[in-house]
C-alpha positions in Angstrom: -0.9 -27.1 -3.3 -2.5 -23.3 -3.2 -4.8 -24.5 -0.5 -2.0 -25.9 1.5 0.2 -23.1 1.6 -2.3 -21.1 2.1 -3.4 -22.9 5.3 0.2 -23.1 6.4 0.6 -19.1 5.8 -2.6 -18.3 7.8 -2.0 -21.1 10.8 1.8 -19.3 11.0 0.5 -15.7 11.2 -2.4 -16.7 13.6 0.6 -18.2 16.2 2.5 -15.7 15.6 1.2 -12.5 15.8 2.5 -11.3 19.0 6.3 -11.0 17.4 4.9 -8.9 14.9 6.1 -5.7 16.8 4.7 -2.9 13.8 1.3 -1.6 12.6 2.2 -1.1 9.3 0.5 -2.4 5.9 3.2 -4.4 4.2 4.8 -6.7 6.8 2.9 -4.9 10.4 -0.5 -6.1 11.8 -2.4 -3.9 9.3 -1.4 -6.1 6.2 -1.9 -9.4 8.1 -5.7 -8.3 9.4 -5.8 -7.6 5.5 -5.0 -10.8 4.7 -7.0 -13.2 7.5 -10.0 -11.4 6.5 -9.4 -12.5 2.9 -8.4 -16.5 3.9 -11.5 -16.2 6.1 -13.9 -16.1 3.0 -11.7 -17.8 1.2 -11.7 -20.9 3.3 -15.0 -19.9 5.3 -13.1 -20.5 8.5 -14.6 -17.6 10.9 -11.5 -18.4 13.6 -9.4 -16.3 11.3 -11.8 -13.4 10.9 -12.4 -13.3 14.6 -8.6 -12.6 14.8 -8.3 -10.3 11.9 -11.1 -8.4 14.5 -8.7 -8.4 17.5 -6.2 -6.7 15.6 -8.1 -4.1 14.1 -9.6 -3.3 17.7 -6.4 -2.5 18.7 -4.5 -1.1 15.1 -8.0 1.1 15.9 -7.0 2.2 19.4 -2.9 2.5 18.4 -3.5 4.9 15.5 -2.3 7.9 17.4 0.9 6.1 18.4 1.6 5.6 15.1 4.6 8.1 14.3 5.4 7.5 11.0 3.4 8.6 7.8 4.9 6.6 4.7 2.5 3.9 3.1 4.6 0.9 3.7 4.6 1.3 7.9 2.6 4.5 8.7 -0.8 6.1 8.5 -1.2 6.4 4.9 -0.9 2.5 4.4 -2.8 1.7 7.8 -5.3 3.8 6.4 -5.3 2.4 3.3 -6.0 -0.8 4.6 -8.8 0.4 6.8 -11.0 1.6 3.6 -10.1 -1.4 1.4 -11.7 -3.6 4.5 -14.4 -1.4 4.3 -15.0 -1.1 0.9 -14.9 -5.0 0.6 -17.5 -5.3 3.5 -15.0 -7.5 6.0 -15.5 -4.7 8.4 -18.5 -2.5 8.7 -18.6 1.3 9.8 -18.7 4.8 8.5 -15.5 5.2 7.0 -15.7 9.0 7.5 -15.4 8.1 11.4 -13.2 5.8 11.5 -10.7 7.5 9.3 -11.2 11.1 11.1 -8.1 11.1 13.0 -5.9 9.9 10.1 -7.7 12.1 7.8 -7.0 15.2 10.0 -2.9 13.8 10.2 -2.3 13.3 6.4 -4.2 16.0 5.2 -2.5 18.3 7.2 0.5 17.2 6.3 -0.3 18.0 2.7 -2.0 21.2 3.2 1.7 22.1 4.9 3.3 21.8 1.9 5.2 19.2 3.8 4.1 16.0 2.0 7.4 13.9 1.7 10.4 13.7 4.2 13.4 13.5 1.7 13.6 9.5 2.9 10.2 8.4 1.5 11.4 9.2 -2.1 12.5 5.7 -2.8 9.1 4.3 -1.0 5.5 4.9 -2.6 3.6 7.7 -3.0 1.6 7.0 0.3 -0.3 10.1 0.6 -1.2 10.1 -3.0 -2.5 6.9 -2.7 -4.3 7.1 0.2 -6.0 10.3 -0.9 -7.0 8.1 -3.9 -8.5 5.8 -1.6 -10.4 7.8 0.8 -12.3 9.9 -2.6 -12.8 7.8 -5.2 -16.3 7.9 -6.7 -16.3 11.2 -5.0 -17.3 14.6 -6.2 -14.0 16.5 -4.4 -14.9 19.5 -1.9 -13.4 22.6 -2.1 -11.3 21.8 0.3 -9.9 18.7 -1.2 -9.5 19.8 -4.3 -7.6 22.3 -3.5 -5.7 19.5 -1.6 -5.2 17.6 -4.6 -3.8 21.0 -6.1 -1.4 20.5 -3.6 -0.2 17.4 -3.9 -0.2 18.0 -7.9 2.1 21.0 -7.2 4.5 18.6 -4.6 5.1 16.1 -7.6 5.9 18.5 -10.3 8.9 20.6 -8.2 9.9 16.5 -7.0 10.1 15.8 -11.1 11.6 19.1 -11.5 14.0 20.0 -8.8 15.0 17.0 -7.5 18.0 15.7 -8.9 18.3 12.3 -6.9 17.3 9.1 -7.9 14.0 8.7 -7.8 12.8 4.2 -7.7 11.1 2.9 -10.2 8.5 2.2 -7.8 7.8 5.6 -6.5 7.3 6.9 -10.2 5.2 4.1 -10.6 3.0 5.0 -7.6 2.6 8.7 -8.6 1.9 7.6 -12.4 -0.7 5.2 -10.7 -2.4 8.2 -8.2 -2.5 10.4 -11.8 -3.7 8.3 -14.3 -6.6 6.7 -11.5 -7.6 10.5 -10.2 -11.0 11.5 -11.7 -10.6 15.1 -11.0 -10.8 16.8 -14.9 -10.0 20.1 -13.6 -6.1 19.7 -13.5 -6.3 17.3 -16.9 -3.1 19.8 -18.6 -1.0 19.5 -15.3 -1.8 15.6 -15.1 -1.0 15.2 -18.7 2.3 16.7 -18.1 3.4 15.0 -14.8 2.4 11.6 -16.3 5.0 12.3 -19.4 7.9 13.6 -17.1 7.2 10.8 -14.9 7.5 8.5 -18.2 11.0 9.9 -19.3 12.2 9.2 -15.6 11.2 5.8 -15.4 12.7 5.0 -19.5 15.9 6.7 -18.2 16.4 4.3 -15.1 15.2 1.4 -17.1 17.8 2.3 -19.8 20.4 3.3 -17.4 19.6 -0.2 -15.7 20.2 1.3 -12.1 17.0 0.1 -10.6 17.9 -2.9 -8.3 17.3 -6.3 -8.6 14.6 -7.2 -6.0 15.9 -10.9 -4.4 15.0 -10.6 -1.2 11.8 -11.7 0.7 11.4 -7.9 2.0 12.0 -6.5 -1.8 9.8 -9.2 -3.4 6.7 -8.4 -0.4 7.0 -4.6 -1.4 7.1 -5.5 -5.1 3.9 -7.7 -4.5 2.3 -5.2 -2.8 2.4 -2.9 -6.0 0.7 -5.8 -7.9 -2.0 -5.7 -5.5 -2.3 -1.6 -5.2 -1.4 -1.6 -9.6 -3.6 -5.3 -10.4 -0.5 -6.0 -12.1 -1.0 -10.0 -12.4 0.9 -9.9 -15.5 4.0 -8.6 -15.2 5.0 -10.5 -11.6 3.0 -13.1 -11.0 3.3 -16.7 -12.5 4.4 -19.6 -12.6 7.8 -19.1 -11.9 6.7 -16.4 -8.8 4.5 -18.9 -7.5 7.3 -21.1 -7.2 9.7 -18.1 -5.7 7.0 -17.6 -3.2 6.9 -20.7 -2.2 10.3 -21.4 -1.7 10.7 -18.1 0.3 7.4 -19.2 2.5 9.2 -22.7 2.9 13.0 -21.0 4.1 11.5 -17.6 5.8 8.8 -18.4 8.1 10.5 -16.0 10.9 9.5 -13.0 8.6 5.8 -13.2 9.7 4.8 -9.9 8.3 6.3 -10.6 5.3 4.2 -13.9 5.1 0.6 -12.0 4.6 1.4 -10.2 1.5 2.6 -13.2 0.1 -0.4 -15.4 1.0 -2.8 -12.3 -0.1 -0.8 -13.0 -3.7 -1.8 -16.1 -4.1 -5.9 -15.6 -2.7 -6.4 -12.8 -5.4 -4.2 -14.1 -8.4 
């Protein structure tokens, strides 16, 4: 049954990919090149690779189109994509050079002190997460550590100052970006954003004002943390696998969408 839907997923997105009109990671081009490269080894079907290449030839060229910033349809989660392919050898390349320009955007954007548009609250913590991506196993520079300083300094006056609600899944992002940054350095200041960030995420839960997620786009963004978190756990089982596939069965017009769920079920 996993191998079917599977197959169904991959032969949907593979006719299909011209009405996917973004270049984002969680329901853009980006998140289904992610997935075709994995049902490629999966299946050892190279038809779906050499399409996953197409699209990363032109996601490659489009970058500096690419307005928006925020992990879930910007540059942070494009380029988060990028280095996973990288670092699980489906694409080869310096990642260095291929990540230059998006490097140069993001980080600049930090060093600005202008890290999050008041919007992106309620998303993830995209340029936390994709500085955890581009410098992990890394000995940090001077100059990104003092970029991480940064962004250590943005969270603690968002904890402090901001008094709007703040999702579960953005707290859960930041807590994620902490508690997986090797930097020792700022240990004190970690310590103390991972407890405020615990308090806020015990309040909403006993408050019970985070939403529900029903939908296929709230259920595709809460898989995606499982796959940035490896939270098998928590969401995925039996009874998902069985959501899942009833959302695949009824939703096949949300093509995006479609690749997160498929990428579910190849890693878990």
């Amino acid at each position: 049954m996993k191998d079917i839907l599977l197959q169904k997923i991959a032969n949907t997105l593979l006719v299909n990919i011209q009405n996917i009109d973004n270049w984002g990671l969680f329901n853009g081009r980006m998140g289904v090149a992610v997935f075709l490269y994995h049902y490629a080894r999966h299946s050892g079907i190279s038809i779906y690779s050499d399409v996953a290449d197409d699209l990363m030839d032109s996601i490659s060229n489009s970058l500096s189109s690419v307005g928006a910033v925020d992990f879930e349809t910007g540059l942070t989660g494009i380029g988060w994509g990028i280095q996973h392919l990288l670092d699980n050898k489906f694409v080869e390349g310096d990642a260095d050079d291929i990540l230059s320009e998006v490097d140069e955007y993001v980080f600049k954007n930090i060093s600005k002190e202008n890290l999050l548009p008041f919007s992106s609250k309620n998303h993830l913590f995209g340029h936390g997460l994709y500085f955890l991506s581009r410098e992990k196993n890394r000995v940090l520079s001077k100059e990104k550590a003092k970029i991480l300083k940064k962004v250590l300094n943005i969270i603690d006056d968002i904890l402090e100052c901001d008094n709007s609600h703040l999702s579960i899944k953005f707290l859960n992002s930041i807590l994620f970006f902490i508690e997986l940054s090797t930097d020792k350095k700022y240990a004190k200041q970690k310590q103390d954003i991972v407890e405020k960030v615990r308090n806020r995420i015990s309040a909403i839960k006993l408050n019970h004002t985070e939403k529900v997620h029903t939908s296929l786009e709230d259920y595709s963004k809460l898989l995606w943390q499982n796959i940035l978190y490896f939270d098998t756990q928590t969401h995925f089982d039996k009874e998902n696998f069985n959501l899942m596939k009833s959302m695949v069965e009824e939703t096949f017009e949300d093509f995006g969408k479609l690749s997160v769920v498929g990428l579910n079920l190849l890693l878990y």
